[in-house]
C-alpha positions as MATLAB code, in Angstrom:
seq = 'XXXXXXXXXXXXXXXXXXXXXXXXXXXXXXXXXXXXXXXXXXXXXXXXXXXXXXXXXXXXXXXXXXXXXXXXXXXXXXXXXXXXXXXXXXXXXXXXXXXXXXXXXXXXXXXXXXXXXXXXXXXXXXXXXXXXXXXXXXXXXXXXXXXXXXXXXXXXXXXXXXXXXXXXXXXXXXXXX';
ca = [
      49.198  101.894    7.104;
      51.227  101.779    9.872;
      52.587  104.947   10.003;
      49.052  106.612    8.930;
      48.004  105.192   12.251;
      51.237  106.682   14.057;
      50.653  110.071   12.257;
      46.529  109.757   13.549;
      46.065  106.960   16.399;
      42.628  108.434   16.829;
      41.188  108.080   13.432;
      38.983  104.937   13.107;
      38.880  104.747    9.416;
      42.854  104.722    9.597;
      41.923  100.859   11.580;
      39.288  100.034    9.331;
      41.636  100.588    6.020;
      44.077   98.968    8.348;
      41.430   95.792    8.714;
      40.755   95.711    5.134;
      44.711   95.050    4.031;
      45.099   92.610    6.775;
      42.098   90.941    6.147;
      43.088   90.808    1.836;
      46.661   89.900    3.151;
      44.958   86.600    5.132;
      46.172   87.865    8.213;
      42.621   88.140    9.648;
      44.060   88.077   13.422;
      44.950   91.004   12.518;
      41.809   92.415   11.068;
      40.163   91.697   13.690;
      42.471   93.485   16.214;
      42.248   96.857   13.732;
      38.520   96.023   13.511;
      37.636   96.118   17.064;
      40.778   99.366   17.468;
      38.013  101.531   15.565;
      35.055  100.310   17.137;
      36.991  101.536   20.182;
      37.524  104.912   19.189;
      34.176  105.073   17.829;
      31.836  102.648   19.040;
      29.275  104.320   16.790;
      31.825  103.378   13.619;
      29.729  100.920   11.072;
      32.668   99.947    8.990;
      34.630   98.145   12.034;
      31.570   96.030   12.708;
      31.847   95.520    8.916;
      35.530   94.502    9.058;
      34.820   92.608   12.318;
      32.450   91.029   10.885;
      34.780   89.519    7.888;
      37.447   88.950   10.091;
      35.911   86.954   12.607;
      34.095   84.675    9.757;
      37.186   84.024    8.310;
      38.709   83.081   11.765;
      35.657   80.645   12.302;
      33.650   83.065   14.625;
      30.201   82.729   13.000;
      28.030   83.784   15.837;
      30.399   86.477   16.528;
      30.494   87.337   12.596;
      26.395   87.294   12.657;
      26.463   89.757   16.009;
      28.829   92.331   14.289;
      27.695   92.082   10.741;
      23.840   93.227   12.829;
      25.761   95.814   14.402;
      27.018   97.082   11.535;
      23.953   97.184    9.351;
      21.494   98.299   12.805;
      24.099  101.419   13.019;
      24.266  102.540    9.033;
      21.257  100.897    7.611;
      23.418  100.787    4.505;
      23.543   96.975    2.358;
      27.327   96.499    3.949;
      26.210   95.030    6.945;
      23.227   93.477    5.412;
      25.067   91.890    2.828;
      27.168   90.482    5.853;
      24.273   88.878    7.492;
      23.423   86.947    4.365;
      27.125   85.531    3.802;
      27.704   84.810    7.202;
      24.016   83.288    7.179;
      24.562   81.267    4.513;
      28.165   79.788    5.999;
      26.104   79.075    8.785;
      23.857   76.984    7.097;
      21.028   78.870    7.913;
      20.187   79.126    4.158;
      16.490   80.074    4.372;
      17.605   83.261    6.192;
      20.165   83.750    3.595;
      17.785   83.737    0.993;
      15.534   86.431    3.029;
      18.198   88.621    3.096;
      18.919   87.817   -0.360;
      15.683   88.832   -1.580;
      15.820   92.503    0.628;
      19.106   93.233   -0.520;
      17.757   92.499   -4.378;
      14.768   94.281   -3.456;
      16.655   97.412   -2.317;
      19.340   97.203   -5.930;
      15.740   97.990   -7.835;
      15.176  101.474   -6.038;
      18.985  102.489   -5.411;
      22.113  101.473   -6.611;
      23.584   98.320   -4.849;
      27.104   96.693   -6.667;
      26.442   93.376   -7.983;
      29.692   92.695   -6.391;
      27.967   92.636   -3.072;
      24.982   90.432   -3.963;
      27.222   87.857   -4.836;
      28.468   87.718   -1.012;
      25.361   86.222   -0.377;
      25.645   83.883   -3.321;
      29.304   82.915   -1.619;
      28.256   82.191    1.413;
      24.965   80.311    0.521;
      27.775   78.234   -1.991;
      25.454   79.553   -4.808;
      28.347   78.730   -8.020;
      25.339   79.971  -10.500;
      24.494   83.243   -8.093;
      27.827   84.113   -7.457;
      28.737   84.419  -11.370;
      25.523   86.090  -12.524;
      26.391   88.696  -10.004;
      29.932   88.940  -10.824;
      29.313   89.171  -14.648;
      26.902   91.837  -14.117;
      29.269   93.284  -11.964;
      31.547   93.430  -14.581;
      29.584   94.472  -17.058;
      28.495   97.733  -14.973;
      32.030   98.115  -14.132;
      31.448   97.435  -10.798;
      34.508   99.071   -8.857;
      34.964   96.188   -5.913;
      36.209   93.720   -8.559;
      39.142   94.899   -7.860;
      39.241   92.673   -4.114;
      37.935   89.803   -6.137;
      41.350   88.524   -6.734;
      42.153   88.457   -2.982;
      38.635   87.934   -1.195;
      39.155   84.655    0.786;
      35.000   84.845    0.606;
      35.942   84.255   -3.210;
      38.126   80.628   -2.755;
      35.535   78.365   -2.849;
      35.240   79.235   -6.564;
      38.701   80.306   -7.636;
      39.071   76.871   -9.430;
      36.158   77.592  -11.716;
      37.320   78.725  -14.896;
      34.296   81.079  -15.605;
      36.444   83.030  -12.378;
      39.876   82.738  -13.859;
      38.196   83.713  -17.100;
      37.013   86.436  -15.039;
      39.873   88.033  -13.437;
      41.764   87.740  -16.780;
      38.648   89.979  -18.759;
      39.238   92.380  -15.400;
      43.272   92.321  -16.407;
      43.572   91.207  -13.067;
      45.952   88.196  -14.611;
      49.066   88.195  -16.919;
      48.274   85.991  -20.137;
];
């Protein structure tokens, strides 16, 4: 990623991929820093606000999570930033909220396609065990092409010592018998 950036400083997507590795790599300092590079080169860029909007929950930054995860969804109106809300929401114990945005974002998956894999954001961050594997298993069972982040998602530890999600990541070959 590095050099990608040096070949094209300019290109926000370049920071947001950037964001995305360093967020799955826990470095979420990081993330942030690549998240806010591409909302500088393109203020009008969704995706930073989305990777801001990970990063900065991870760091802590609630508020500041809730404020980009808004910015994200106000500027694509796509269930990225939505989905955000309702995580970030839910960490924040605001779980009523959560379970509005919960309901919209299920609401929207029964007139267009939304991955299951994103509904259960909102199941992680509302602490929703039974949520967060319905979603994944339908996830998996649609073939759901974000599975492949579950093994790294930090929004994912709380349940990594389940063993419905080991038994998981081992049906997704994610794990070596």
């Amino acid at each position: 990623m590095a050099r990608a950036r040096e070949l094209d400083p300019s290109s926000p997507l370049l920071r947001v991929l950037s964001a995305q590795a360093a967020y799955q790599a826990r470095d979420f300092g990081a993330a942030e820093r690549h998240a806010r590079q591409a909302i500088v080169i393109d203020r009008n860029f969704w995706a930073g606000y989305v990777g801001l909007a990970q990063a900065m929950a991870a760091r802590g930054d609630l508020e500041g999570a809730l404020a980009a995860a808004d910015e994200a969804h106000r500027l694509s109106g796509n269930v990225k930033g939505l989905v955000r809300r309702g995580y970030v929401l839910g960490r924040m114990g605001r779980h009523a909220e959560a379970r509005d945005v919960l309901r919209e974002v299920e609401r929207l998956a029964r007139v267009s396609y939304v991955p299951p894999s994103e509904i259960s954001l909102v199941h992680a961050g509302l602490g929703d065990a039974a949520g967060v594997f319905e979603t994944l298993e339908r996830a998996y069972a649609v073939r759901d092409v974000n599975l492949v982040f579950l093994p790294v998602d930090p929004k994912m530890d709380p349940f990594r010592d389940d063993p419905r999600f080991r038994a998981l990541l081992e049906r997704c070959g994610f794990v070596r018998k």
